[in-house]
C-alpha positions as CSV (number, residue, x, y, z in Angstrom):
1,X,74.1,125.7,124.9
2,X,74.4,122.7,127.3
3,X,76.7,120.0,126.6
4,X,74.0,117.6,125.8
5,X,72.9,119.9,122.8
6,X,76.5,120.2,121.5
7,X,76.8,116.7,121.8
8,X,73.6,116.2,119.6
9,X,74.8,118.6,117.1
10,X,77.7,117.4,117.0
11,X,76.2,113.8,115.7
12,X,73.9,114.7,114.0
13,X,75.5,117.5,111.6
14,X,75.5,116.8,107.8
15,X,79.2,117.6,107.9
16,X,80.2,114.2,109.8
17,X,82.2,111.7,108.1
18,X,82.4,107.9,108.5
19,X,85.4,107.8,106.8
20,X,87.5,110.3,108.7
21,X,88.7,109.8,112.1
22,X,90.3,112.2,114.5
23,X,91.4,111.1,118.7
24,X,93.5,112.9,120.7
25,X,95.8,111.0,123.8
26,X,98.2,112.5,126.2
27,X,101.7,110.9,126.6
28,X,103.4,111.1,129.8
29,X,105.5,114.2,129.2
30,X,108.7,112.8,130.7
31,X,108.4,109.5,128.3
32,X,108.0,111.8,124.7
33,X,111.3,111.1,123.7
34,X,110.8,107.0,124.0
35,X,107.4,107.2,122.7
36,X,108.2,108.9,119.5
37,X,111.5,106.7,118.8
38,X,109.5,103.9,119.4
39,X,106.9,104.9,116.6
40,X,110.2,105.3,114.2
41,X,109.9,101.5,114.4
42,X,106.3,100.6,114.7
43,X,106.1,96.7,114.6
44,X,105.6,95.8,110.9
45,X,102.8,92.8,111.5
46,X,100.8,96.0,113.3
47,X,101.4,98.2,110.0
48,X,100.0,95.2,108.2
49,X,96.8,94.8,110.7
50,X,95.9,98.7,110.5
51,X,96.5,98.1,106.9
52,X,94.0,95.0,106.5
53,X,91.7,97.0,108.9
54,X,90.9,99.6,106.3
55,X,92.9,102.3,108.1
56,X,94.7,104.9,105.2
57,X,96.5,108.0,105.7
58,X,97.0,107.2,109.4
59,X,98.8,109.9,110.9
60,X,100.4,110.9,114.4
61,X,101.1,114.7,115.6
62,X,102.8,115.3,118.9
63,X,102.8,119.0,120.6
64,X,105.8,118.4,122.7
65,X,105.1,121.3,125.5
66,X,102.2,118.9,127.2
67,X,102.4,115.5,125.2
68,X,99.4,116.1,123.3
69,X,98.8,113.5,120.4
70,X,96.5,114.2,117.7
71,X,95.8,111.1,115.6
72,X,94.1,111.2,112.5
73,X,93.2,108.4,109.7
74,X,90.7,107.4,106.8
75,X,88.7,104.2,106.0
76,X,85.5,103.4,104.4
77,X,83.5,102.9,107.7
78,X,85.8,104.5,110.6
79,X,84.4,102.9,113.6
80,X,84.3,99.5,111.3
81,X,88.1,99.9,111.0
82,X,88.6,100.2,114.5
83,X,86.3,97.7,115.8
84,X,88.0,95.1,113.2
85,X,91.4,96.7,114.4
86,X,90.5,96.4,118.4
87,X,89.8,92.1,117.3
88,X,93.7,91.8,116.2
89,X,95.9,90.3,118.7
90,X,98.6,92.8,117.0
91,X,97.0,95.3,118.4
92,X,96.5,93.8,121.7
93,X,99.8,93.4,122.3
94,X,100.9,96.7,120.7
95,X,98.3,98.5,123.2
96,X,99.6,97.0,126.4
97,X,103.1,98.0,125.2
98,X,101.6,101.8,124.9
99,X,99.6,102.0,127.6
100,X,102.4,102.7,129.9
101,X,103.1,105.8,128.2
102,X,99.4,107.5,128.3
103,X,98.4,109.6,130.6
104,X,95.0,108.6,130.1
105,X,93.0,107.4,133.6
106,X,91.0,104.5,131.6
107,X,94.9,103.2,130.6
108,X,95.2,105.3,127.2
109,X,92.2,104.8,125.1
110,X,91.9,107.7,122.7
111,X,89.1,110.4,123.0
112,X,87.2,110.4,119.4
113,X,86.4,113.6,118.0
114,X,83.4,114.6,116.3
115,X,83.9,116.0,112.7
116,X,81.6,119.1,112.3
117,X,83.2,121.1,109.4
118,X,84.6,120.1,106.4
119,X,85.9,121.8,103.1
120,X,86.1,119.8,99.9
């Protein structure tokens, strides 16, 4: 199956949610300890933007051999919360603070992932 297929599948599958939202990023491996310490303390007017967004039951997990982050949260319309997120000035602030952390090449946006399965 090409990669154009999957990618159609993967859109199109009744099992895809617009209220769950799963991105992965990749934290420079020798700045883990900073990054997670700094999310200990997460800015509260950005806790109070995701909040107003629509984002619930936002969660972060780290796998600490290669940096790998796994983010994961809920809202009524997923990419509505984010767009209405990425308008905050918050969060603009917050993601030039993070960027230098990401391993990312396009600065540390997140790569979306497309739900496919999903067991009530």
């Amino acid at each position: 199956m090409s990669t154009t297929t999957l990618s159609a599948q993967l859109t199109s599958t009744t099992q895809a949610s617009p209220q769950r939202c799963c991105f992965l990023l990749h934290v420079r491996p020798e700045r883990l300890t900073e990054y997670v310490e700094i999310h200990q303390r997460v800015w509260q007017e950005m806790r109070q933007a995701l909040t107003d967004c629509g984002w619930r039951h936002y969660s972060l997990f780290l796998r600490p051999e290669d940096g790998l982050v796994v983010g994961y949260f809920e809202a009524d319309d997923t990419a509505a919360a984010m767009d209405a997120m990425s308008a905050q000035e918050v969060n603009t602030r917050w993601q030039a603070e993070m960027a230098q952390y990401f391993v990312q090449p396009d600065g540390g946006a997140a790569e979306v992932l497309h739900q496919y399965f999903y067991l009530a």
